[in-house]
C-alpha positions in Angstrom: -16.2 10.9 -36.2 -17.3 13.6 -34.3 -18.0 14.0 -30.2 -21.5 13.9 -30.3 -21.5 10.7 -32.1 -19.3 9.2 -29.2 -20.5 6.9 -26.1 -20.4 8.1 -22.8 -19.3 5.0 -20.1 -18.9 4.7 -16.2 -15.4 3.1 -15.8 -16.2 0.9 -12.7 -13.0 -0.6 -10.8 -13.5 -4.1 -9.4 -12.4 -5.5 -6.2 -14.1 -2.6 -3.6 -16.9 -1.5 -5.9 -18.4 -4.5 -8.3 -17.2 -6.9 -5.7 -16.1 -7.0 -1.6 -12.2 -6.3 -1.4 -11.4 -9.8 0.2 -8.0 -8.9 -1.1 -6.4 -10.8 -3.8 -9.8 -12.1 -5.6 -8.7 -14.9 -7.8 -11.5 -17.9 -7.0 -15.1 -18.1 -7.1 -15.8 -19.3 -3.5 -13.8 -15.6 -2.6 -15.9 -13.5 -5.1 -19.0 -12.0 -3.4 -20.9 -8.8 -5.5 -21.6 -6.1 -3.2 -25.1 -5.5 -2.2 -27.4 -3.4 -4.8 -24.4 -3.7 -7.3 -25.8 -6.0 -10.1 -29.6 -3.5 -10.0 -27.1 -0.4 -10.4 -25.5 -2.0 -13.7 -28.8 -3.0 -14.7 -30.1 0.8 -14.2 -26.5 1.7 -16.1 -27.8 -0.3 -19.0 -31.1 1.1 -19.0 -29.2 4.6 -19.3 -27.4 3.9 -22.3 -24.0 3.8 -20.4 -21.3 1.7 -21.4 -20.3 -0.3 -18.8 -16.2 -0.8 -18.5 -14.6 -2.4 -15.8 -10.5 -1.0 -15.2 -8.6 -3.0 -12.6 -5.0 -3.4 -11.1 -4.5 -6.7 -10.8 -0.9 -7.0 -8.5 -1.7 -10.3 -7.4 -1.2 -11.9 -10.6 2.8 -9.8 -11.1 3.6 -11.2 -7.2 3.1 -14.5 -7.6 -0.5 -14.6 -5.9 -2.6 -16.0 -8.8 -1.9 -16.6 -12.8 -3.2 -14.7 -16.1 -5.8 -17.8 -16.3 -7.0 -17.5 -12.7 -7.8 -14.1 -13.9 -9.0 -15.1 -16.8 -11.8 -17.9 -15.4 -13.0 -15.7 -12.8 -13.7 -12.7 -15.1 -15.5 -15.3 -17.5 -17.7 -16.5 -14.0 -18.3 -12.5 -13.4 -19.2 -12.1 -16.8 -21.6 -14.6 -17.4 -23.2 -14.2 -14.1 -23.6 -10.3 -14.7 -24.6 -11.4 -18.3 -27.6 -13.8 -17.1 -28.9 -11.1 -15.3 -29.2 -8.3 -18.0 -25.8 -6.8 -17.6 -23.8 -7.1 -20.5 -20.2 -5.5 -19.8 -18.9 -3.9 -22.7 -15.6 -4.0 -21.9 -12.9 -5.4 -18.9 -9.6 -4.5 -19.0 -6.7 -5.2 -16.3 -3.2 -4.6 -15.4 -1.0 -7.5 -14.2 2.3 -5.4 -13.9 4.0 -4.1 -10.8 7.1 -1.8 -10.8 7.9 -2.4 -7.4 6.3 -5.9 -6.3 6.5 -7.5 -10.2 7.9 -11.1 -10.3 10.0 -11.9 -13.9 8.0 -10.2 -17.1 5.5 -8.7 -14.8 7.7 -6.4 -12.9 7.3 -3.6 -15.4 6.8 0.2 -14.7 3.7 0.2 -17.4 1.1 2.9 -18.7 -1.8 0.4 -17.8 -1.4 0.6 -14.1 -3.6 3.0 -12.3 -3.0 5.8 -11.0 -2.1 5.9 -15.3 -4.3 6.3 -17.4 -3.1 3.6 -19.7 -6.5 1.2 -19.6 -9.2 4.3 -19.4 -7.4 5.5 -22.4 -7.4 2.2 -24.8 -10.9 1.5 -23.8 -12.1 5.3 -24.5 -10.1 4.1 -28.1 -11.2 0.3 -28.7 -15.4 1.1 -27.6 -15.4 4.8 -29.2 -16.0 6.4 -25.6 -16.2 10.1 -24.7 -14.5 10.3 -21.9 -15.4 13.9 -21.2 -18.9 12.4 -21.0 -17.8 9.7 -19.1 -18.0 8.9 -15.6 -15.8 6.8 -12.9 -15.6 5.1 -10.2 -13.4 3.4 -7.3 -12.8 3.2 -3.7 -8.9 4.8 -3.6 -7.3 7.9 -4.6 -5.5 5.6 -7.4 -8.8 5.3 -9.6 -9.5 8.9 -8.9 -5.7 9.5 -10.6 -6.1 7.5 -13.5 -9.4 9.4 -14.4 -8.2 12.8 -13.8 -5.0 12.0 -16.4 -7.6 10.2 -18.7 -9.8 13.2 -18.9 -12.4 12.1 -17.1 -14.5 14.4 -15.7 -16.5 12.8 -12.7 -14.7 10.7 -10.7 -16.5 9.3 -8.0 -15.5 7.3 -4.6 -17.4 5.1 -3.2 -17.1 3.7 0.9 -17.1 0.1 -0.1 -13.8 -0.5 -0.5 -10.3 0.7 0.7 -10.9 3.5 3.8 -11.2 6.9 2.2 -8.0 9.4 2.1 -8.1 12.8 2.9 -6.2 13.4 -1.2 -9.5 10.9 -2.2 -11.9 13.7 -0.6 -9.9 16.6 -1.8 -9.9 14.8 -5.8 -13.1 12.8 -5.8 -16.0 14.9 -7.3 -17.9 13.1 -4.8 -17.9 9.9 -2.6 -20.8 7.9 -1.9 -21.7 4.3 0.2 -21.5 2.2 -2.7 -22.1 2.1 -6.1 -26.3 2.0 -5.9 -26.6 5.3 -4.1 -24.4 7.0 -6.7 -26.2 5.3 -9.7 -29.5 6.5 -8.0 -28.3 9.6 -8.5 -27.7 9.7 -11.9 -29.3 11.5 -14.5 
């Protein structure tokens, strides 16, 4: 299959730019989407952009929260994004930590960001051009994991984790939030 016959995505992280970074998000009552965020994946849609969500997920290798915590709150994100027009195409997620891991998920993994492990089996799984993709956090991780994948415009966004000066100098730009870069958009 040839380039041009590829998708282009935005590869969105979760906790800091779908949702407010209460830190370790593993219930309902805790998950609150940020303000403009659900019209912004609507607009997404309307542009023919795959939507991907890529997210590290430590709290689930310390001991925080299990794989099926996970699990039902990305089902209740899903479905709520779903009933209002936004169909996610794809959600992938690392439960590993080298450092903080407990038992099987203290693992120095590919998946973790700043690796480029989940951008890259996405891009494989959903037929994605990453050179015509397009992603987004709120930490100079994200920013990593896009630059190794390929991606590239790799955007931060303020609503999340306090910018770094290496997030300013790597970022191709950083906006307030996710809305204001999707206005953007061509």
């Amino acid at each position: 299959m040839t380039t041009s016959n590829k998708k282009r995505a935005i590869f969105l992280d979760r906790d800091g730019v779908i949702n407010v970074d209460n830190g370790y998000v593993s219930v309902v009552d805790d998950f609150e989407f940020i303000e403009g965020v659900i019209e912004a994946l609507q607009t997404l849609k309307a542009k023919d952009y795959l939507i991907v969500v890529i997210t590290n997920q430590s709290g689930i290798a310390r001991g925080y929260f299990t794989e099926d915590q996970f699990h039902t709150l990305t089902e209740w994100m899903d479905w709520s994004l779903a009933d209002r027009g936004v169909d996610l195409d794809g959600i992938y997620y690392c439960p590993h930590h080298a450092k903080h891991g407990i038992g099987k998920y203290k693992v120095d993994c590919d998946c973790r960001k700043p690796k480029a492990g989940m951008i890259i089996e996405a891009a494989t799984e959903l037929d994605i051009d990453i050179s015509q993709s397009i992603l987004v956090g709120d930490k100079v991780s994200d920013i990593q994991a896009g630059i190794a994948a390929g991606v590239t415009n790799n955007y931060l966004v303020r609503t999340g984790k306090d910018i770094t000066e290496q997030g300013e100098t790597l970022a191709t730009a950083i906006y307030d939030d996710l809305a204001t870069l999707v206005a953007e958009l061509n």
